[in-house]
C-alpha positions, -999 to +999 in steps of 0.1 A: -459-160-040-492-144-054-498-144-090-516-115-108-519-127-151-525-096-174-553-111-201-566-092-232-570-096-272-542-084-291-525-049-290-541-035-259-510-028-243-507-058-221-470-062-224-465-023-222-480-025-186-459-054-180-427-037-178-442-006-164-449-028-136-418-047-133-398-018-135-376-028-170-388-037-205-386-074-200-411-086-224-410-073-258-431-043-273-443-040-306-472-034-332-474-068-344-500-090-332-489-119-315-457-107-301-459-124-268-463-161-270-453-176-241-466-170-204-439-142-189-435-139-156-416-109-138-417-098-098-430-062-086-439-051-053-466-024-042-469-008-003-446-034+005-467-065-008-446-083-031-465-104-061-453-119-096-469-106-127-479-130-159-477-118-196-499-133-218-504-132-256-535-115-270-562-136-268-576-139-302-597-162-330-599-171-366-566-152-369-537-161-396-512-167-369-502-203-367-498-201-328-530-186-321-544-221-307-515-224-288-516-188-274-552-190-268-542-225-244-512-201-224-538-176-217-562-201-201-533-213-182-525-183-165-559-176-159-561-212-140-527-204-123-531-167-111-547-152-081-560-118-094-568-110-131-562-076-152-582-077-180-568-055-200-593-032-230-595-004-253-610+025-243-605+039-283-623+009-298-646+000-273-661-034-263-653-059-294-662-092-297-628-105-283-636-088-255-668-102-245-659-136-253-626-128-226-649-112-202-676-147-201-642-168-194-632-148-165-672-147-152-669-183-155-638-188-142-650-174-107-613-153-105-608-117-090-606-098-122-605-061-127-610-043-161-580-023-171-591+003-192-561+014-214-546+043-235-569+069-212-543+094-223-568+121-220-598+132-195-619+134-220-613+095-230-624+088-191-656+091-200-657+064-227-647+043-206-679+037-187-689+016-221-668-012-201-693-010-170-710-036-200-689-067-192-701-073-158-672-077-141-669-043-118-657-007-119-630-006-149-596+012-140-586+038-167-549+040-170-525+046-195-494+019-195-475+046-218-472+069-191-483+055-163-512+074-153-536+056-131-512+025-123-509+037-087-548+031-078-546+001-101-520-015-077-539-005-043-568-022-059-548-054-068-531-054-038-565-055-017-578-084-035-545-106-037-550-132-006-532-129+028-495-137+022-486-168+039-444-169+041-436-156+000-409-178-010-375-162-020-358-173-051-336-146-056-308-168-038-325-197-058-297-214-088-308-200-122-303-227-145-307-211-182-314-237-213-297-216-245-290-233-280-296-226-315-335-227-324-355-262-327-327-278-309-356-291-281-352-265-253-391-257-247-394-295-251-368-301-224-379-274-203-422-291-205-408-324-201-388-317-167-413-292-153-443-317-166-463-296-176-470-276-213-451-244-194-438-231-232-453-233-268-436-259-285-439-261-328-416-273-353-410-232-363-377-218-356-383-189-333-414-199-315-399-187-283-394-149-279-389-145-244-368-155-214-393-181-195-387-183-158-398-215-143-396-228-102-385-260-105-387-280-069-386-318-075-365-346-065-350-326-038-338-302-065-345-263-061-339-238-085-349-217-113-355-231-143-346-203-176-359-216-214-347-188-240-352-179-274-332-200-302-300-175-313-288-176-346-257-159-365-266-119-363-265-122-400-297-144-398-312-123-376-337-100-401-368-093-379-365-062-353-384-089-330-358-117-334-330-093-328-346-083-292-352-125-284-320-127-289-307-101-269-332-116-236-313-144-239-282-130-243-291-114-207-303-149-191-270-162-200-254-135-184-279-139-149-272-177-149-252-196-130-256-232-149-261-230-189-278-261-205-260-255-238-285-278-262-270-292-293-291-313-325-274-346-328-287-345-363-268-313-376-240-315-349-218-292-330-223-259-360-198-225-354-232-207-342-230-235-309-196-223-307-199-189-303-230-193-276-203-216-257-176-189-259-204-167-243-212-187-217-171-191-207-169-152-213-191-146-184-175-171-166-207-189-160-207-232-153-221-249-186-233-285-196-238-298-229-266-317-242-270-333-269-305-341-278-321-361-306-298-389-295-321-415-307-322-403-347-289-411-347-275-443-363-252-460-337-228-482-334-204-492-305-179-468-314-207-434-317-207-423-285-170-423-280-163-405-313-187-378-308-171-371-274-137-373-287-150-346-318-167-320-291-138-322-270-116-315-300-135-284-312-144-267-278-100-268-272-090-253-249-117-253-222-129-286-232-136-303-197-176-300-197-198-327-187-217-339-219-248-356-219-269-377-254-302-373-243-340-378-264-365-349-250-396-368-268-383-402-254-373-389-221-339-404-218-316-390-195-336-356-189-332-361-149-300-369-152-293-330-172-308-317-142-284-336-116-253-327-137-264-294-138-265-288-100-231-307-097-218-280-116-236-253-093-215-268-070-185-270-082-186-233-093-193-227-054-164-240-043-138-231-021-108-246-017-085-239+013-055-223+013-032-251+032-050-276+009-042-259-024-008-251-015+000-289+003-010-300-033+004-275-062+034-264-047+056-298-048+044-298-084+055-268-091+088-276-080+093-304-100+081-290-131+084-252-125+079-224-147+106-221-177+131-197-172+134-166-196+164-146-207+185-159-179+156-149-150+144-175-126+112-176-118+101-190-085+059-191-072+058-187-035+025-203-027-008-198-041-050-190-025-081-186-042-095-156-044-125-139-029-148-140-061-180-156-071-164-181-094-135-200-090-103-176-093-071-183-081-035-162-078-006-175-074+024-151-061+058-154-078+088-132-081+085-123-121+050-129-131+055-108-165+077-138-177+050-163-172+036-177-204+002-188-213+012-228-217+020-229-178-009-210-167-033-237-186-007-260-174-014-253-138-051-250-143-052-285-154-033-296-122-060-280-105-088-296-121-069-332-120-075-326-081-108-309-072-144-314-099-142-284-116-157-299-146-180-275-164-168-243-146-142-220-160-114-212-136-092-182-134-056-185-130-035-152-121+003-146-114+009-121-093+039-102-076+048-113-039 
């Protein structure tokens, strides 16, 4: 699919644009410099022509912000990695420095690139805007991303000079696979290592990553989309309007994932914040593996590994059957094999069992060990089916459902699972009335 990066110093509206163009406010908006960090990729389509857009961070030097280097080295990324170019400016400050020194990369990087003249909220500011004619890259487009003005002959333009489509993949059917966790618990580090590339800004500060990454990731015979999100802390951590907003993207990746890579810090262990992002994963019903990284910090002996399983399973009662994995991101132990168990799990949360096959196996259990009776009522199951649904739900008829109590349903779920992999995927177990 053809890439089109949006380029520019700081607070020129870049991100604004973004979600004008993508159609919702996926990257964040706001007056501080050096809100966007990371590359941000979202999908739009124009006349039919269907393209993915990059936000970038301001491009900017001798600044106080400690990612600056690191921003700067994003922004030359997408500009290597994207087909057209919107260089994004100023039209109420003019042509800075910045700007120049933005405008001789693009010259030299021999890209399409179009001058996107911003905050033209105004005629009268259309005339200003011939100042930009100065950076010798072509006819500058005044729009204004706030409103939208002028993003329709902005799109025609970029749409003529994006190159003949040639069989756009699809990856809306594509797995997502979302990496969530606490902050500095290795997830940009996990997600560079397994792409191999520096696709994320990785530093030792909590909260380096703001956004919801998307990454392709098709390797090994493995196809899917690959999700790094911002660390989320206890909301009474959360201070910063800008945290708050991270967190909330990657509240919404968990909830557009199939597979969650729950990341844990062998150092500081499973915490009651690691809890509650596992309850939210099993909430929204979606499959989940655990990863424990940092493995080799940790003083071992032959006993380690079994007693830190036997402590996760204890504390993640009663949906405690998820594949766990020790793993070392900067050593690269056992990252593939995150990636294999992850897609087992897709799996498993795509299965379908049939009917005959479930019923052959639960119903002689059920008769031997069938549900208690209550005040005198016998209560008999007729057969069971799994339902319909996009994860694994299943309903099992009986006479009295309202006396069946919660021990037997988790009883019965169990049975299931002892039978078919279901490891990592919340199941659903309903009684209903034949």
């Amino acid at each position: 699919m053809s890439l089109v990066a949006i380029v520019g110093r700081p607070n020129v509206g870049k991100s604004t644009l973004f979600n004008r163009l993508v159609g919702h406010r996926k990257a964040i908006v706001d007056a501080t410099a050096g809100t966007t960090r990371d590359r941000h990729y979202g999908k739009t389509d124009w006349n039919g022509r269907e393209f993915s857009i990059i936000d970038t961070g301001g491009y900017t030097l001798n600044s106080d912000d400690a990612f600056e280097e690191d921003i700067r080295k994003q922004v030359i990324l997408a500009i290597d990695e994207a087909d057209v170019i919107l260089f994004m400016v100023d039209v109420t400050t003019g042509i800075t420095d910045l700007d120049e020194r933005i405008a001789d990369i693009l010259r030299r990087s021999g890209k399409k690139a179009i001058v996107v003249c911003n905050k033209v909220d105004n005629y009268d500011l259309i005339y200003a805007s011939h100042e930009f004619h100065g950076l010798g890259l072509g006819e500058p487009y005044t729009i204004s991303s706030m409103s939208g003005s002028g993003t329709g002959d902005l799109l025609d333009e970029v749409v003529r000079k994006l190159p003949q489509a040639v069989g756009d993949s699809e990856t809306e059917s594509l797995p997502r696979i979302t990496i969530v966790g606490r902050p500095n618990v290795g997830k940009s580090s996990l997600t560079n290592a397994l792409l191999g590339e520096e696709r994320n800004i990785v530093t030792p500060i909590a909260g380096t990553t703001r956004d919801s990454i998307h990454s392709r990731y098709n390797k090994y015979g493995l196809d899917f989309l690959l999700v790094d999100t911002a660390g989320m802390r206890k909301k009474g951590k959360v201070t910063e309007d800008l945290e708050f907003y991270s967190v909330m993207r990657s509240i919404r990746a968990i909830e557009e994932a199939d597979v969650c890579i729950l990341m844990l810090d062998a150092l500081q262990g499973l915490e009651s914040q690691d809890l509650n992002i596992q309850n939210l994963i099993v909430r929204n019903r979606k499959g989940c593996v655990i990863v424990v990284n940092k493995w080799d910090l940790i003083q071992k002996d032959n006993n380690t590994l079994k007693q830190w399983k036997e402590a996760l399973q204890r504390r993640l009662a009663p949906f405690n059957d998820i594949p766990t994995l020790f793993t070392s991101v900067l050593e690269k132990q056992r990252i593939l094999e995150v990636l294999q168990t992850a897609m087992r799990v897709y799996e498993s949360r795509c299965r379908r069992i049939p009917t005959s096959q479930l019923n052959d196996y639960l119903l002689p259990i059920i008769e031997n060990q069938p549900p208690p009776s209550t005040k005198g009522k016998y209560i008999k199951i007729k057969y069971a089916t799994q339902l319909p649904t996009r994860t694994p739900q299943f309903a099992l008829f009986v006479n009295l459902p309202q006396y069946i109590r919660e021990p037997y349903r988790r009883f019965i779920e169990n049975k299931i699972r002892d039978n078919w992999d279901f490891s990592g995927v919340p199941i659903d177990v309903y009684f209903r009335e034949k």
